[in-house]
C-alpha positions in Angstrom: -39.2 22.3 -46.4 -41.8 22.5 -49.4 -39.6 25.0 -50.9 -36.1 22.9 -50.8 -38.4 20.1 -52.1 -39.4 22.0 -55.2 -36.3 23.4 -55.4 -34.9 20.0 -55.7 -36.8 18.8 -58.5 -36.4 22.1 -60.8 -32.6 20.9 -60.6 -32.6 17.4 -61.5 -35.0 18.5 -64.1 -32.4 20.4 -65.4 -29.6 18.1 -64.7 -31.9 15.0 -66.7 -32.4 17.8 -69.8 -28.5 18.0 -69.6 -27.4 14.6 -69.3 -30.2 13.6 -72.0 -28.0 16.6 -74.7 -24.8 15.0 -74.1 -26.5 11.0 -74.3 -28.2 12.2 -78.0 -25.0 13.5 -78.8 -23.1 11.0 -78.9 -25.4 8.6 -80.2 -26.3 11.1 -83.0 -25.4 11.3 -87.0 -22.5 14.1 -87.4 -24.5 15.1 -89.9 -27.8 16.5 -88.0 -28.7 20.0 -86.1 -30.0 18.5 -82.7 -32.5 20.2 -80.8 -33.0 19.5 -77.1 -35.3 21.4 -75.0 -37.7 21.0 -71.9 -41.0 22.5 -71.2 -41.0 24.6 -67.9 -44.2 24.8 -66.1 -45.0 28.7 -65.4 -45.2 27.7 -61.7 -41.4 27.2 -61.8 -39.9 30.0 -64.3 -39.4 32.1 -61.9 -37.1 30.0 -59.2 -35.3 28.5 -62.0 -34.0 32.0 -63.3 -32.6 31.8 -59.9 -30.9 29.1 -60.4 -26.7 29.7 -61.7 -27.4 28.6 -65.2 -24.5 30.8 -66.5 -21.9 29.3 -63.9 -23.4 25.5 -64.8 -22.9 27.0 -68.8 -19.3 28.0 -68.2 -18.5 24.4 -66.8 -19.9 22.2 -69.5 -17.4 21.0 -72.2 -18.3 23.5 -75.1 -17.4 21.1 -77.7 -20.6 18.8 -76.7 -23.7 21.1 -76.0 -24.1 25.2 -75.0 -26.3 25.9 -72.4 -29.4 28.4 -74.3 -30.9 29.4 -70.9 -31.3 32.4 -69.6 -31.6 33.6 -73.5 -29.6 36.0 -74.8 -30.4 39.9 -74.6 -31.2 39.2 -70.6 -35.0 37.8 -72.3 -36.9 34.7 -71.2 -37.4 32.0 -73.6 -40.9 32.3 -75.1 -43.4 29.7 -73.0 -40.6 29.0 -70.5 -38.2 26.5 -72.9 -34.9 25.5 -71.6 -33.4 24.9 -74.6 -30.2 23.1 -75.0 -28.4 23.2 -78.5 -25.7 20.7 -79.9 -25.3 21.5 -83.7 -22.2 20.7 -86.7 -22.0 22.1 -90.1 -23.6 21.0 -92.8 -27.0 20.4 -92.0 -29.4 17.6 -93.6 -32.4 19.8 -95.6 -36.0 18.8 -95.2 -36.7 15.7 -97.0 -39.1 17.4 -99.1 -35.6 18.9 -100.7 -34.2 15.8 -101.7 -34.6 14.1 -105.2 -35.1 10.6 -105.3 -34.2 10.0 -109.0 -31.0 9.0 -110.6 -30.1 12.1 -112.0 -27.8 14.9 -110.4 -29.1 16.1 -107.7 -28.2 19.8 -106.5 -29.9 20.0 -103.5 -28.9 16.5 -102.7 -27.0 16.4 -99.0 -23.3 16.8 -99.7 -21.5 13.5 -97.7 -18.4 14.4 -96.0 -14.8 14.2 -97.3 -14.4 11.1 -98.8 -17.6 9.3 -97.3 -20.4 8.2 -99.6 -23.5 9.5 -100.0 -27.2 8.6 -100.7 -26.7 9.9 -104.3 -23.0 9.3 -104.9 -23.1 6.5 -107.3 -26.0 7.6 -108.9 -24.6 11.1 -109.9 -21.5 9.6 -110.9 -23.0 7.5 -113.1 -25.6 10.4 -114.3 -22.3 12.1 -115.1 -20.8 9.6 -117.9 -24.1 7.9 -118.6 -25.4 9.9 -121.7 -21.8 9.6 -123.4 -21.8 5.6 -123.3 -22.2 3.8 -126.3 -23.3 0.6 -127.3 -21.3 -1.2 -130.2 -22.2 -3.4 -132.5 -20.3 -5.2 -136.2 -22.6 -5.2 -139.0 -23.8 -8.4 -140.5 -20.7 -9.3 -143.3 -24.1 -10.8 -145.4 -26.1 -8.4 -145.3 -24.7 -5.4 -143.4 -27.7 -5.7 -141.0 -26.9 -5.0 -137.3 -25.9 -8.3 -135.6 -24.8 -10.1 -132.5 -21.4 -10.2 -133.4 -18.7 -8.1 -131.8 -21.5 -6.6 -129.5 -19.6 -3.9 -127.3 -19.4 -0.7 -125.5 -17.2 2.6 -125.9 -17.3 6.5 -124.5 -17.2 9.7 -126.3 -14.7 11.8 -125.0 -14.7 14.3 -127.8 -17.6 16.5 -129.1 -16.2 15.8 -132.6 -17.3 12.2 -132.2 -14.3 10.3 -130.9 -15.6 7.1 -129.5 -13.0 5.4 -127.1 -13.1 1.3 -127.0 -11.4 -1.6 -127.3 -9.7 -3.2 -130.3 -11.7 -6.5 -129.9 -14.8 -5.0 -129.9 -14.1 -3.3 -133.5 -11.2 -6.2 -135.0 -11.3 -9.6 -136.3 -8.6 -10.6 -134.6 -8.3 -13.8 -136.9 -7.5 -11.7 -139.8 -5.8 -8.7 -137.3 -7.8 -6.2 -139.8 -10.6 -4.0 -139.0 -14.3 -4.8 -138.7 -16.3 -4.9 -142.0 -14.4 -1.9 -143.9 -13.8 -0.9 -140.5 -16.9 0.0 -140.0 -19.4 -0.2 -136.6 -22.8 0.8 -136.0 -22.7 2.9 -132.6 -26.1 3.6 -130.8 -26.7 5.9 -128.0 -28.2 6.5 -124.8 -30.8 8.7 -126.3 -31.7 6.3 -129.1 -29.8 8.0 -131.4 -27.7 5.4 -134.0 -24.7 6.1 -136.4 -22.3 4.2 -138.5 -18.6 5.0 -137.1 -15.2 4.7 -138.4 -13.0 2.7 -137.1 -10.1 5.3 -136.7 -6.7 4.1 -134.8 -6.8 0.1 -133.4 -3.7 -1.0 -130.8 -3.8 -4.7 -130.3 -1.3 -4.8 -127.6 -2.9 -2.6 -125.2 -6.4 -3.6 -126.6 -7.4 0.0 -127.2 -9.3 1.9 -130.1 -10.8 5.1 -131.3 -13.9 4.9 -133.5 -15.5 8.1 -134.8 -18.7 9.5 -135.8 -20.4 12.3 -137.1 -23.2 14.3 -135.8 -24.8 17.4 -136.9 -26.4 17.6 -133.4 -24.2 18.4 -130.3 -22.8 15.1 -128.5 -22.7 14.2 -124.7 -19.0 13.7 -123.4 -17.8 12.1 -120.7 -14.2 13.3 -118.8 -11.4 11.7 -118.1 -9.6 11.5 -114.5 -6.7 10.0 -113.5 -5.6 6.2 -112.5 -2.2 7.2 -110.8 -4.6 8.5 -108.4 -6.6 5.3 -107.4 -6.1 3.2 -104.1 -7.4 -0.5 -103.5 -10.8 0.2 -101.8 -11.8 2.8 -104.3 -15.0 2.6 -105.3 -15.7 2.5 -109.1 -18.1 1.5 -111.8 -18.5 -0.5 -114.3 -20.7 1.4 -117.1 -21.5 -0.3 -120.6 -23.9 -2.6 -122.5 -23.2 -5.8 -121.5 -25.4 -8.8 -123.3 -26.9 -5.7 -125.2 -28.4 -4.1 -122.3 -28.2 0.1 -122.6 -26.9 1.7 -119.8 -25.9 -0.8 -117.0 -24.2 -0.1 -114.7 -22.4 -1.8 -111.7 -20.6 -0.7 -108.5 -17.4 -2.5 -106.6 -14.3 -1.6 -105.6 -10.4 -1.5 -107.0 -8.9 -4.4 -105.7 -5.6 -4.0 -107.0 -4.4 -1.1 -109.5 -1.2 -2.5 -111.3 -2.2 -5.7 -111.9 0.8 -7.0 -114.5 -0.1 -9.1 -117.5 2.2 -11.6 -116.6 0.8 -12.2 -113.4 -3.0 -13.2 -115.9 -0.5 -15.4 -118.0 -0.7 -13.0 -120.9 2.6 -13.2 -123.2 4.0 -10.6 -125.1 5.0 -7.1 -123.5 4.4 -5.9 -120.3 1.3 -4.6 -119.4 -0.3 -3.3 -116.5 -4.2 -3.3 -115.5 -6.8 -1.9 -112.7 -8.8 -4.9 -111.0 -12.1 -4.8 -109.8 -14.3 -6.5 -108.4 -17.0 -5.1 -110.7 -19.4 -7.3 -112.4 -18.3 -7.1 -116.3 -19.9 -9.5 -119.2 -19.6 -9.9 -122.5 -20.4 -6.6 -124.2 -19.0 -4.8 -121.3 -15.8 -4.4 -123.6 -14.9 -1.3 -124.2 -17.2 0.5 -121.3 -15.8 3.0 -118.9 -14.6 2.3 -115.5 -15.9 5.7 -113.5 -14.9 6.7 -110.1 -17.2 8.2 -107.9 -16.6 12.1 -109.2 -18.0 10.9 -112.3 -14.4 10.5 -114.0 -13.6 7.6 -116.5 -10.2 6.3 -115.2 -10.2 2.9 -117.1 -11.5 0.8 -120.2 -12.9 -2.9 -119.5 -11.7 -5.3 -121.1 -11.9 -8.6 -119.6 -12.6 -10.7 -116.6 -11.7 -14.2 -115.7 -14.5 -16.8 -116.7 -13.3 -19.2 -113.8 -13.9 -16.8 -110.9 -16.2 -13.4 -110.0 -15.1 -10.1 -109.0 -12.4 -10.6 -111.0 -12.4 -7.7 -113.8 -10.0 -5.9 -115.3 -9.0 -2.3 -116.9 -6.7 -0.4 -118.9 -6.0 2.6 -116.9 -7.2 5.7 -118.5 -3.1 7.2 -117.6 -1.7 4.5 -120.2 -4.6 5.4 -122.6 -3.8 8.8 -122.8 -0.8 8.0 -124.2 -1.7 5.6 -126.3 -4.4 8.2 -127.6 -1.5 10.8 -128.3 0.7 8.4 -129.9 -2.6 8.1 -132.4 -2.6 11.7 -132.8 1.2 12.2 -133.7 1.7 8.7 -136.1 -1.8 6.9 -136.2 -0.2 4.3 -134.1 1.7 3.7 -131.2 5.4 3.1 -131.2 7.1 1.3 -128.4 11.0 1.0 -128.1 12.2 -2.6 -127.4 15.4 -3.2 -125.4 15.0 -7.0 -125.5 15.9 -7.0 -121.6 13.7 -8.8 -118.7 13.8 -6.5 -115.9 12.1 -6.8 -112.0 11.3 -3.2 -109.6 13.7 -4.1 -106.7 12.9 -2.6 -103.3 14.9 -2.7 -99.8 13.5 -6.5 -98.9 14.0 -8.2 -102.6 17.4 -6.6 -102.5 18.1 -7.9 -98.8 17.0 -11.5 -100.0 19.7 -10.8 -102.6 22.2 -10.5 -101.1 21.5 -13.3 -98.8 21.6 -15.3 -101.4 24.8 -13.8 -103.3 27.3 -12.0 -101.5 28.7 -10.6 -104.5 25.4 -8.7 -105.6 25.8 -5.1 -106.0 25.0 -2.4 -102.9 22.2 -0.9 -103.9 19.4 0.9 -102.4 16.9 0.9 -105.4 17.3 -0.3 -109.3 15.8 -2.1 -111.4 17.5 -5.7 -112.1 18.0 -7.3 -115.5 17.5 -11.3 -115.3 17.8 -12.4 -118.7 18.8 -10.5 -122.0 17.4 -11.6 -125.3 20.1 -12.7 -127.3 20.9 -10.7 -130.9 18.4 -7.6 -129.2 19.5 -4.5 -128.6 19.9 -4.7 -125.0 22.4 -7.6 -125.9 24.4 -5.6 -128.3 24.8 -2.7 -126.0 26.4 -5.0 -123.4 24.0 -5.7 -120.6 24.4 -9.0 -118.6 22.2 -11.3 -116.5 22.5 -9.5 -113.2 23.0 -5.9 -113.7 21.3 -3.7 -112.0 20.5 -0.3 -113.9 20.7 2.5 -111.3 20.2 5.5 -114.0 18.6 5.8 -117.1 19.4 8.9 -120.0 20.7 10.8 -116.6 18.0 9.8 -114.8 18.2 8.0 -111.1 15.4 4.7 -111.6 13.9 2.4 -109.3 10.8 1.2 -111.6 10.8 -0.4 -115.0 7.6 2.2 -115.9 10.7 4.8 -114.8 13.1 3.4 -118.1 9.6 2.8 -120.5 8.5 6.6 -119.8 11.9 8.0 -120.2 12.7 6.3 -123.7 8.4 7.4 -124.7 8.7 6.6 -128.7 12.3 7.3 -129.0 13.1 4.6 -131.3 16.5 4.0 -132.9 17.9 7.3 -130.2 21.2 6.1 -127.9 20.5 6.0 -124.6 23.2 5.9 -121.9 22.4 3.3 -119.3 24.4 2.9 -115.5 24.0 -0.5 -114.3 25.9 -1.9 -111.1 27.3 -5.5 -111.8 28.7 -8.2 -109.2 31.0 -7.2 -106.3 30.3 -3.4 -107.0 31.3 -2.8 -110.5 30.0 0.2 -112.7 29.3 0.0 -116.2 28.1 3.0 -118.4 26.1 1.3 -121.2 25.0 2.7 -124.8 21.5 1.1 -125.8 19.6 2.1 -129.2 15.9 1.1 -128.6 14.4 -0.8 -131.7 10.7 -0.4 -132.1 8.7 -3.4 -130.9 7.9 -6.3 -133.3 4.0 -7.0 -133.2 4.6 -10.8 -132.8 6.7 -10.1 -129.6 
């Protein structure tokens, strides 16, 4: 009887040990190497091994824990430990591993696929940090470094090219460059130089200062906005108020964000919104993503509200940056048309609305024409929906701006879809944009 007894208890011991794996399992970080084990008295070893550990082993779910006893090579574990492992890749090191500064950390613990970890921000920012730049307009009295124009920029080039934006580095009264368009540019290191104010767009707000340095320069690399989401997480890096190397962390609320829908006049533009916290001298500053990428330029946020910031996305940048390269400034054709995206509900609602309107699956529609512009002269009409653009199928107005790029005063052969199913082949000759427009 006293051996059924003891018996007994050497199994629910082991049942407890197993049921206790499977509980700190599943309560456990993904993340961590769990070790379970039991002490054995001697006085039982020997009735355990008796015991059918490696039927009980070839019944438990493998995916949650693996049975370690008997060990393997037919040999005891040392001092009788029943030892029951549950483990997952990448293991946390020791804390003694783990830097606790603000720099890159190499032996940091690497977060899963697009989870963030305890040094995520901080080595993003790390990353772009030593290339931001605070801006500042000399005094027009005396040349002496003042408050005005106080703004931020990046150097993406070891030559010295300094991307900002054009209000940091314009007078926007006079639409000319900053005091002989020049700027005073100091760095994160303490370093200070006197830059050039090289190529200024005041429609997209965007432009290249330059400086030179006999020493080698930091950089910071650009990424890509097309890849963005809403619930990104970004950061807002500058010198806002003055204050070097802030930075701030949020999210991308909305990334095409249209000019129109600010109440900003003129051409279309697009933006990234964040919920960043931006303020005057923030202008000009890189927006990072968490790789340590810049994939916007601040600009401006709404005084009425917070988290309401805004960005030119580092795509349209690049462009505007090689239009500098090829003319020293960016052309933009002009059609003179109003246009809207259509998709498969605005298009239902239509058609609801007008029987006659065009069967179409995607287009982009044409509201209003600008009378005497070149969209006008070519032919188009209040309704038509363009369906193709220089050969090309469209369904996006960014569609018809990338296909005519700077090809100003080129025909261009247009397909639109009129009233009760009509076709129309168009020829439009794209007139480079007027700055007052």
């Amino acid at each position: 009887m006293s051996r059924l007894v003891r018996k007994d208890s050497i199994i629910r011991i082991a049942a407890i040990v197993t049921a206790g794996s499977g509980l700190l399992y599943a309560k456990r970080s993904s993340n961590y190497k769990t070790n379970v084990a039991v002490s054995i008295p001697e006085s039982f070893r020997d009735e355990l091994s008796s015991l059918p550990c490696q039927t009980l082993e070839g019944r438990l779910p493998q995916p949650l824990f693996g049975l370690s006893y008997p060990p393997q090579n037919g040999q005891r574990g040392k001092d009788g430990v029943l030892s029951l492992l549950s483990s997952r890749e990448a293991p946390i090191p020791p804390p003694s591993n783990i830097k606790r500064d603000s720099g890159i950390s190499k032996d940091s613990p690497k977060p899963c696929c697009g989870c963030l970890g305890r040094n995520t921000i901080a080595n993003a920012a790390a990353c772009v940090g030593p290339a931001v730049v605070n801006i500042s307009i000399p005094n027009e009295k005396n040349g002496t470094v003042g408050g005005k124009g106080i703004g931020s920029g990046t150097i993406i080039d070891k030559d010295g090219t300094i991307l900002t934006c054009a209000h940091a580095v314009v007078d926007f009264h006079g639409l000319r460059p900053s005091m002989k368009g020049k700027v005073h540019v100091t760095l994160q290191d303490g370093r200070t130089f006197v830059a050039s104010v090289m190529n200024v767009d005041l429609h997209s707000d965007i432009a290249i200062v330059k400086i030179n340095s006999k020493t080698p320069l930091p950089t910071a690399k650009l990424g890509s906005s097309t890849k963005l989401q809403p619930g990104d997480w970004v950061l807002a890096m500058g010198c806002p108020l003055s204050l070097q190397n802030t930075v701030t962390a949020g999210i991308v609320s909305c990334v095409d964000r249209k000019s129109s829908d600010l109440g900003l006049g003129g051409l279309r533009r697009e933006y990234l919104q964040t919920d960043c916290a931006i303020n005057p001298g923030n202008s000009g500053g890189p927006l990072v993503n968490i790789d340590g990428e810049v994939v916007g330029v601040n600009i401006m946020k709404l005084l009425a509200a917070d988290g309401l910031s805004f960005a030119v996305p580092i795509d349209s940048v690049t462009k505007i940056i090689e239009h500098f390269k090829k003319s020293g400034r960016v052309v933009r054709p002009w059609l003179g048309l109003k246009m809207l995206d259509l998709n498969e509900m605005v298009i239902a609602q239509l058609k609801e609305r007008s029987s006659g309107f065009p069967n179409v699956e995607k287009g982009v529609l044409v509201p209003s024409v600008t009378p005497e512009s070149p969209g006008d002269r070519a032919g188009f009409l209040p309704g038509d929906v363009v369906v193709e653009f220089d050969g090309k199928p469209v369904a996006s107005i960014k569609e018809i701006i990338d296909i005519m790029g700077d090809r100003v005063g080129v025909p261009l052969k247009a397909v639109v879809k009129r009233a009760n199913n009509k076709q129309a082949t168009l020829t439009v000759v794209p007139e480079e944009v007027k700055h007052d427009i």
